[in-house]
MILUMKOL-268138 format. One record per residue (C-alpha): residue number from 0; x, y, z. Coordinates in steps of 0.25 Angstrom, whole numbers, plus 5000, padded with zeros to 4 digits. Each point is the difference from the previous one (the first is absolute). Example, Ala and Ser with C-alpha at 12.3 -4.5 7.8 and 13.67 -1.06 7.14 Angstrom:
BEGIN
 torvex   xx   yy   zz
      0 5049 4982 5031
      1 5006 5014 4998
# end
This chain:
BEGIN
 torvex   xx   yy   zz
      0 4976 5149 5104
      1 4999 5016 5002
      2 4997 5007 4987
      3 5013 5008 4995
      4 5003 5014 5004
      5 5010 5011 4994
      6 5010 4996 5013
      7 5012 4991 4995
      8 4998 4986 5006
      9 5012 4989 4998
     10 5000 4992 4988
     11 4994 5004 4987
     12 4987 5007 5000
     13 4988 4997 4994
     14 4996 5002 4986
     15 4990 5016 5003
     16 5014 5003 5008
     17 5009 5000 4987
     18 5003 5013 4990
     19 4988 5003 4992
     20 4999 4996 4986
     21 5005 5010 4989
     22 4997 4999 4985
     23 5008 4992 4992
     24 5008 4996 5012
     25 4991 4991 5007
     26 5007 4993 5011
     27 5001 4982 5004
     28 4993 4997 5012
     29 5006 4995 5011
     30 4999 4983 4994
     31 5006 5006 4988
     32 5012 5007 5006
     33 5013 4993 4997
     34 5006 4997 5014
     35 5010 5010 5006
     36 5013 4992 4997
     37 4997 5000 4985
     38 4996 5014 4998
     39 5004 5007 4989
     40 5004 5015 4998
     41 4993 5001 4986
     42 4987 4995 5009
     43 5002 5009 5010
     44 5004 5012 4992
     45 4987 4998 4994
     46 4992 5004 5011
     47 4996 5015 5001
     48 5007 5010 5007
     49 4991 5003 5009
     50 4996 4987 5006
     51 5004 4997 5013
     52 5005 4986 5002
     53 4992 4988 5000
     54 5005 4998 5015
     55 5011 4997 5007
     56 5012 4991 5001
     57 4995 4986 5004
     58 5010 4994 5012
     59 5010 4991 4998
     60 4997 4986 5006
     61 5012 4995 5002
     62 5002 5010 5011
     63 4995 4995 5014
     64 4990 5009 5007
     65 5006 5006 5011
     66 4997 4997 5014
     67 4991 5004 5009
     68 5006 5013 5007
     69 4988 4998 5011
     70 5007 5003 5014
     71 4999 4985 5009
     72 4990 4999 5013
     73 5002 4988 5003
     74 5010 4990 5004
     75 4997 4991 4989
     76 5002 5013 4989
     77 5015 5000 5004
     78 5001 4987 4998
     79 4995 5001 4986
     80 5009 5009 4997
     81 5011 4994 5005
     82 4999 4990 4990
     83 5000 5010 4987
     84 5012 4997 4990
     85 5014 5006 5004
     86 4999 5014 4991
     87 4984 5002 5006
     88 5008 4997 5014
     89 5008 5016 4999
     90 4988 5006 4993
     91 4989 4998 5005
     92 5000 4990 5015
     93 5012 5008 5007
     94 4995 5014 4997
     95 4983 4995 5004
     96 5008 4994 5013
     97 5005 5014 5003
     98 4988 5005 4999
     99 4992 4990 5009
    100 5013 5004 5011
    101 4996 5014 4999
    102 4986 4997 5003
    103 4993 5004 4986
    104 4990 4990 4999
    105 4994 5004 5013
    106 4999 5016 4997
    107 4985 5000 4998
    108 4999 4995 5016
    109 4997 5009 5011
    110 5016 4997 5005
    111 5012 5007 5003
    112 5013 4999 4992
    113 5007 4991 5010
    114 4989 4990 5001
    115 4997 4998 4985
    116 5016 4998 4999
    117 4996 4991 5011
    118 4990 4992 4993
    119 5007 5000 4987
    120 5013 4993 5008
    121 4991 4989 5004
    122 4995 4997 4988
    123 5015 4998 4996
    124 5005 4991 5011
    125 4990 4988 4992
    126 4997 4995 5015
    127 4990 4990 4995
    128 5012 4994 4991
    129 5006 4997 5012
    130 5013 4992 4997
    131 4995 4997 4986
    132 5008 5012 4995
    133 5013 4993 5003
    134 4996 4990 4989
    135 5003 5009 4986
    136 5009 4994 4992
    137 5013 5005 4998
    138 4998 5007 4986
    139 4988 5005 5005
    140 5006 5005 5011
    141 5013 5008 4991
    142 4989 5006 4992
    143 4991 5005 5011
    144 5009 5003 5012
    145 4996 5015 4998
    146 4986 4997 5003
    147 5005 4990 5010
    148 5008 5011 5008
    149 4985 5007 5002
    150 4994 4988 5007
    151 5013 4994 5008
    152 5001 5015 5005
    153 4988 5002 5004
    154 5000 4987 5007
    155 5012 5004 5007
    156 4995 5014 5004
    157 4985 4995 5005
    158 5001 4986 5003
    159 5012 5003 5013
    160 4991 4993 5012
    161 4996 4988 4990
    162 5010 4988 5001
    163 4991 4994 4991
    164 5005 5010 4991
    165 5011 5007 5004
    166 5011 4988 5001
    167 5010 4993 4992
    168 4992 4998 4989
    169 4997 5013 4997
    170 5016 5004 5001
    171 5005 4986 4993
    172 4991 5005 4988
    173 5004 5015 5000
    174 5015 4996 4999
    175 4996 4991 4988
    176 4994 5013 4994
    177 5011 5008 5002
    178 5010 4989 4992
    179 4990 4996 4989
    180 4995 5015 4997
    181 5001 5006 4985
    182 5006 5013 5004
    183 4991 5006 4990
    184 4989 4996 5009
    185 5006 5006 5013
    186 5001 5013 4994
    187 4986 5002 4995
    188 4997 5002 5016
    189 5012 5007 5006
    190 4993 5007 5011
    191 4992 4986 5003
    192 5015 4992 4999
    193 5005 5009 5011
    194 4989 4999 5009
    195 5002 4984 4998
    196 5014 5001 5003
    197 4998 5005 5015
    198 4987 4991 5000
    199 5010 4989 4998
    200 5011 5004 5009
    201 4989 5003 5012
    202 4997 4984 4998
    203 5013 4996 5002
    204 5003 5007 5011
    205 4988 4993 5005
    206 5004 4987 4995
    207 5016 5003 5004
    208 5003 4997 4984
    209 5007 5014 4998
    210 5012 4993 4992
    211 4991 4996 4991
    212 4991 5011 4998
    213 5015 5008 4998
    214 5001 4990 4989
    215 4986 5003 4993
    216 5003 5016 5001
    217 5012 4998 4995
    218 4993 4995 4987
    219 4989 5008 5001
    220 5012 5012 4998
    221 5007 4992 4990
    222 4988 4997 4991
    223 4995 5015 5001
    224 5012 5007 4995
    225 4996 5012 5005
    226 5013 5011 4999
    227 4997 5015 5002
    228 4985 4994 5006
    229 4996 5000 5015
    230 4994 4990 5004
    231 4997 4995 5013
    232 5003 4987 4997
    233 5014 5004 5002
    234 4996 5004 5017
    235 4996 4986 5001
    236 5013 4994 4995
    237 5009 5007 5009
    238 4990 4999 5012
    239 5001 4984 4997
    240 5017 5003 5000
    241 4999 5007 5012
    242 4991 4988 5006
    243 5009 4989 4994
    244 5014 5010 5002
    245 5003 4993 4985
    246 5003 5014 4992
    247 5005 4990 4989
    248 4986 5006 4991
    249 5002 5015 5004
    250 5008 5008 4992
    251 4992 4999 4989
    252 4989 5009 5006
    253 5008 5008 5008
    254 5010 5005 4988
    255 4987 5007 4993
    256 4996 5015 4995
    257 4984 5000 5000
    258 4995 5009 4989
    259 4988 4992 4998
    260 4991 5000 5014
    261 4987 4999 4994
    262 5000 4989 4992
    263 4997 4988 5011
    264 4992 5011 5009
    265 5007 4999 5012
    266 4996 5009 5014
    267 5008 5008 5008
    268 5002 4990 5010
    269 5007 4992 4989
    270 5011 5012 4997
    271 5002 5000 5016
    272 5003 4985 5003
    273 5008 4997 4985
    274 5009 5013 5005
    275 5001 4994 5015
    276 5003 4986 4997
    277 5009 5004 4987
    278 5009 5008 5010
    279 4999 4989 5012
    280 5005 4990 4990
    281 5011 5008 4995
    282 5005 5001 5014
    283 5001 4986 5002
    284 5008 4998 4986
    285 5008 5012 5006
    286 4997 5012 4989
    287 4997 5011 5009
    288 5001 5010 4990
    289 4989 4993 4992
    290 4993 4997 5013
    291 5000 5015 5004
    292 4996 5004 4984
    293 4987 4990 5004
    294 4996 5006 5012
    295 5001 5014 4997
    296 4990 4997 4988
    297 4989 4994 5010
    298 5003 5012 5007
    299 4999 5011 4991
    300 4988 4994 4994
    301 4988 5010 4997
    302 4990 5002 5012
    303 4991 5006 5008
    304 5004 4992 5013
    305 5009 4993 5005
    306 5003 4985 5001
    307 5005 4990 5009
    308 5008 4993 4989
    309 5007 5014 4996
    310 5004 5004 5014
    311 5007 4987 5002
    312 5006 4999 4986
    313 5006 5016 5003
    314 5005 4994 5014
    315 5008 4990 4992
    316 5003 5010 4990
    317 5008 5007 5011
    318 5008 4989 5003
    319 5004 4996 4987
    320 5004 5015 4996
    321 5008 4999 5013
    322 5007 4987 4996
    323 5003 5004 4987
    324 5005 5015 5001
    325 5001 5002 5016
    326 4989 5012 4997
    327 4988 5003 5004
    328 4989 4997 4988
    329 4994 5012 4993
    330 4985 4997 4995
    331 4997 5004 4986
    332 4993 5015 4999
    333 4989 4993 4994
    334 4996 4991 5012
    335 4986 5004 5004
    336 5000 5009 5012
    337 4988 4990 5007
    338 5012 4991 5000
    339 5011 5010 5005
    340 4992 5004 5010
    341 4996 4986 5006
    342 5015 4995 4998
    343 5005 5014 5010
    344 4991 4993 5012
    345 5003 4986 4996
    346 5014 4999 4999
    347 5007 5007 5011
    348 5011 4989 5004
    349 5002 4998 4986
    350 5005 5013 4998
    351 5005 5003 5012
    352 5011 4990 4996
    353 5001 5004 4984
    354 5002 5013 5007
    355 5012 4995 5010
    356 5006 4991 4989
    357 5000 5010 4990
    358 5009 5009 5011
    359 5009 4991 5001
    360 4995 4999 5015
    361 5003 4987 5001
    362 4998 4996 5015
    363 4987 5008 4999
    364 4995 4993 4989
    365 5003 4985 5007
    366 4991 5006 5011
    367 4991 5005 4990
    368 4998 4983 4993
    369 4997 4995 5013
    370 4986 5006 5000
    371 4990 4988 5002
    372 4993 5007 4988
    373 5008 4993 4990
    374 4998 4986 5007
    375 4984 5003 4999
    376 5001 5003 4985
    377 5008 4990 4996
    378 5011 5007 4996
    379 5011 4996 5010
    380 5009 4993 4990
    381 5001 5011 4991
    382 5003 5010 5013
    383 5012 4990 5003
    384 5003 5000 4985
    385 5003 5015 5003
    386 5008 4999 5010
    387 5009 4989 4995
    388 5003 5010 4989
    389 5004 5010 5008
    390 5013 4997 4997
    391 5000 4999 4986
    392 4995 5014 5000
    393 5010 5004 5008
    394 5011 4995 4989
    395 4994 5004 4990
    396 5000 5016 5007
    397 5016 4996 5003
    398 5003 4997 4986
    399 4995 5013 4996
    400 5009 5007 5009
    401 5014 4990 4998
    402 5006 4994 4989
    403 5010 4991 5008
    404 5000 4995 5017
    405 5000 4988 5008
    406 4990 4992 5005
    407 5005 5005 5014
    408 4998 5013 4995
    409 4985 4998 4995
    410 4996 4992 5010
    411 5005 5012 5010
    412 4991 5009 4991
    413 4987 4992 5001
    414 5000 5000 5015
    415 4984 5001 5004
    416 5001 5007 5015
    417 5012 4995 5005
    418 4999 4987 4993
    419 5007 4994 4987
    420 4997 4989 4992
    421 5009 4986 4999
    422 5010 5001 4992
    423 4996 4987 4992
    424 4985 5009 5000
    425 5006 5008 4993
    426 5007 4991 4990
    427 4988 4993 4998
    428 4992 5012 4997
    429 5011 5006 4990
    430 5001 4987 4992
    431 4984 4998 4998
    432 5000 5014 4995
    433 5011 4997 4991
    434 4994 4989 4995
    435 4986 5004 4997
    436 5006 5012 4994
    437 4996 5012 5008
    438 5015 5003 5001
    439 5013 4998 4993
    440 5011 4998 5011
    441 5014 4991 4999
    442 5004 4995 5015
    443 5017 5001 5001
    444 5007 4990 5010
    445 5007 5010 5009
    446 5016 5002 4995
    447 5005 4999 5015
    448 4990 4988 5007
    449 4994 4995 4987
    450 4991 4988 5009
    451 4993 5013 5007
    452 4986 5003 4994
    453 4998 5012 5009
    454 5013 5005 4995
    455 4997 4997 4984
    456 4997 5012 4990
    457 4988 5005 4993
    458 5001 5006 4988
    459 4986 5007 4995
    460 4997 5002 4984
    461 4991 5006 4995
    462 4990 4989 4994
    463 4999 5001 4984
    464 4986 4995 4996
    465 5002 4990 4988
    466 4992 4996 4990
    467 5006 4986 4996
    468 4991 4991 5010
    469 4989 4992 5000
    470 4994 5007 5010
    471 5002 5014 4996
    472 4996 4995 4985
    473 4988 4996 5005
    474 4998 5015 5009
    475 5003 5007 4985
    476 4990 4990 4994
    477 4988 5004 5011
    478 5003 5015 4998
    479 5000 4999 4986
    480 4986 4992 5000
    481 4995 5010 5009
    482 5004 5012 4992
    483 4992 4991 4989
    484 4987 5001 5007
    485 5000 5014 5006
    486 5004 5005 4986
    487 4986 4992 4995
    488 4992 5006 5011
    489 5006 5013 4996
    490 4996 4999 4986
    491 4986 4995 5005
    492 4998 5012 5009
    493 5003 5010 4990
    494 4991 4994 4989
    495 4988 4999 5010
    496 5004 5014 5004
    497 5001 5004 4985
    498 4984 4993 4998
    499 4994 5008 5013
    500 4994 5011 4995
    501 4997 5006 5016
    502 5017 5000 5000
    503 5001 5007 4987
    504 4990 5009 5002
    505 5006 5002 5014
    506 5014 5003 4994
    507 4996 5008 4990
    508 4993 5010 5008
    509 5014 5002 5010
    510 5008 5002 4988
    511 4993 5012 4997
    512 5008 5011 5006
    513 4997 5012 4993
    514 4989 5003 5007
    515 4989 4998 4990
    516 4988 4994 5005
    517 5001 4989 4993
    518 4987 4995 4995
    519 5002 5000 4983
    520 5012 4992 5005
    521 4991 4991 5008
    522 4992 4998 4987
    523 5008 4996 4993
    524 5006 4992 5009
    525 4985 4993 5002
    526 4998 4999 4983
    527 5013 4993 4999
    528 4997 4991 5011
    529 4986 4995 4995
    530 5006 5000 4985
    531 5010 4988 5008
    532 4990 4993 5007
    533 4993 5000 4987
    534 5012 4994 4994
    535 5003 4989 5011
    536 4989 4995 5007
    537 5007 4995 5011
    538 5006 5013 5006
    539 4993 5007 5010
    540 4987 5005 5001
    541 5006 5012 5011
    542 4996 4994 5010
    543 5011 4994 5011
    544 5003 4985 5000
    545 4998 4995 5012
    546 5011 4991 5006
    547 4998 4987 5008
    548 5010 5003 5012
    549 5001 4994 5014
    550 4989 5005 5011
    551 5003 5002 5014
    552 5001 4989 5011
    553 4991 5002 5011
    554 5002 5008 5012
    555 5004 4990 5009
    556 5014 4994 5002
    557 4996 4985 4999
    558 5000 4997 4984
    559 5013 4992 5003
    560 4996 4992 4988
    561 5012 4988 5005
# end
């Protein structure tokens, strides 16, 4: 063995390596020293002051040694680490698995990025396994299935033109994952989960299995729990509902605030197709207030150019707005101008008719929904949707203006051109709104020809909102959690505005209005600063925290993303 030197080596050091000798205090050697456990403090109180210790802390043996943190090359690495204990599993297998998908065990080649992602996604599809895979056991399978979403994804994404591969098998075992999963293993790889999700949903379009992949998402949604988190995961469920029209699994991700939208890693083209399918499918359960709520968010969404999904979802958002109030939809001042100027070229039927609805022109705007535009985009249902309530609208203008008339007399009143609607139209209409609640309204037989309906009388009230249903219990109950949240983000901002010291310093400097230059101030402001810093070390160092927001799309219009 090497001859001891003066640097500290594990274990206890050779006898030239302990405190010298003093008089009268000579010390044990190293046989003669009592072990650590039976120590005493008379023993070691003996020792002079100025001896540094003998050496250090032996370690603990019944402690394991920890795993090796050396990222896999090979196929037959991931295996090995897929068969590490359950804890060793979260630590250590899912977060070496994200670094083989990112391509780090390939940065020392001559490669670009996307090709050492590449290579590190072929490396997780086990190929050689073949379908040896399938095989796990089903508690190995619960305690792995976060590692398990790395290889069965990768499979799915790479393996497209293989049949060998790409098949039943392969879908058969992903939806054993998804019902057999620890939840705590799903959430170790968030951003990995999501991009399985839609793996999983392409494959069963392929293999015409969208019911049950619905299934399987909808679990995946139920065992994540995520509230207040995007995740993309929740596009893929309502993509499979609009697939299957089943909107039995929807609510839950469509009745979300998001403030958390970093935590699963999603991208831009996520926010657009979550906000795009969340208002299709609220238009299929007939919320179009919540529907046009969903499509103005995709559309106000920060960019630097436009996307195809936000001009379709603004195209819809002027319809619903229509349907809704029977006027023409006001974008938030906050849109980005690259959007408002694309939407001013691309939508030119569409507001031509918000325009003539809006007026009240109603001939005109029955001219205006013919436009073949709507047919082309989809949107023909909702362009007839807004001509059907034409005369809900106009109702609901009449009951502003009279307190008491006859049908006969309303329905003189809501001629269009010449033409009035049916009597029984008319009915129809008044009795929906009624019973929906839009308005309050008591139908009297008439005195002098009580079997007439054209002759019975309308009386209008003014509607009372109450507080003693279900439904407005539950409006009270959102409100009252949203207020919660906002007042949490609140307190967050100001204490992260209250650590900033470029804020402070920022703030400081405006409130001096006596015109002074300011630079004691400035100091001092500075000194008190550091002597914060000092105290916490987890406030700013000055410098500006930079945020993970969401980047642009690209320039084209085809990242439909559905």
């Amino acid at each position: 063995m090497p001859k001891s030197t003066n640097k500290s080596t594990p274990g206890p050091p050779p006898p030239s390596n302990t405190a010298p000798e003093q008089p009268g205090n000579e010390q044990p050697t190293v046989a003669q020293q009592p072990a650590p456990a039976q120590a005493s403090t008379k023993a070691s109180a003996s020792a002079s002051s100025s001896a540094p210790p003998a050496h250090a802390h032996p370690a603990f043996p019944s402690i394991p040694a920890p795993p090796p943190n050396k990222l896999p090359t090979t196929e037959t690495d991931i295996i090995s680490l897929l068969t590490l204990p359950p804890h060793q599993i979260l630590s250590t297998t899912i977060p070496l698995l994200a670094k083989v998908a990112d391509g780090k065990p390939f940065e020392g080649a001559n490669l670009k990025p996307i090709e050492r992602k590449k290579m590190g996604e072929n490396i997780l599809t086990l190929y050689s396994e073949g379908d040896n895979l399938y095989g796990i056991d089903d508690e190995v399978l619960k305690n792995a299935a976060g590692a398990l979403v790395f290889i069965l994804s990768a499979r799915m994404d790479l393996c497209k033109k293989e049949p060998i591969v790409y098949n039943d098998r392969l879908f058969e075992f992903s939806i054993t994952v998804c019902a057999l999963a620890e939840p705590a293993e799903l959430r170790a790889a968030p951003s990995r989960v999501d991009f399985f999700a839609w793996e999983l949903l392409r494959l069963a379009q392929r293999l015409d299995r969208v019911n049950e992949a619905l299934s399987a998402l909808a679990i995946l949604v139920e065992k994540l729990a995520y509230r207040n988190t995007f995740s993309a995961t929740f596009g893929a469920l309502l993509e499979a509902c609009l697939l299957t029209r089943k909107y039995d699994h929807a609510p839950y991700v469509l009745d979300q605030i998001f403030l958390d939208v970093t935590t699963c890693a999603p991208k831009y083209l996520d926010f657009l197709t979550y906000y795009h399918h969340a208002g299709t499918v609220a238009v299929a359960l007939g919320d179009l207030k919540l529907a046009k709520r969903h499509f103005v968010m995709a559309v106000t969404l920060p960019t630097h150019n436009a996307s195809a999904i936000q001009i379709a979802c603004a195209k819809r958002a002027v319809l619903c707005e229509l349907i809704t109030t029977g006027k023409k939809l006001s974008l938030p001042k906050y849109t980005p101008v690259a959007v408002s100027r694309v939407l001013d070229k691309s939508m030119v039927p569409y507001n031509e008719l918000a325009k003539e609805y809006d007026g009240r022109n109603w001939k005109t705007a029955r001219r205006a929904a013919a436009h073949p535009d709507f047919e082309k985009d989809c949107n023909r249902g909702l362009a007839d949707l807004a001509l059907d309530n034409i005369y809900r609208h106009m109702i609901l203008r009449r009951r502003s203006t009279y307190s008491r008339l006859t049908v006969e007399q309303l329905v003189d009143r809501m001629r269009v051109s010449g033409e009035a609607p049916d009597v029984e139209e008319v009915m129809y209409t008044l009795d929906a709104m009624v019973r929906s609640g839009e308005i309050e309204a008591t139908l009297t037989p008439s005195p002098s020809n009580p079997e007439s309906n054209a002759e019975a009388i309308i009386n209008f009230s003014t509607a009372s909102k109450t507080w003693i249903t279900s439904e407005s219990l539950e409006e009270l109950h959102r409100a009252n959690q949203l207020s919660v949240l906002f007042e949490k983000e609140l307190v967050k901002g100001g204490q992260a505005l209250g650590t900033s010291k470029e804020y402070l310093q920022k703030a400081a400097q405006s409130s001096d209005l006596s015109g002074k230059k300011g630079t004691n101030k400035g100091a001092e402001f500075d000194q008190l600063m550091d002597a914060e810093d000092s105290e916490d070390p987890r406030a700013s160092s000055g410098g500006r925290q930079k945020r993970s927001g969401v980047r642009g799309v690209g320039g084209n219009l085809g990242d439909m993303g559905f």
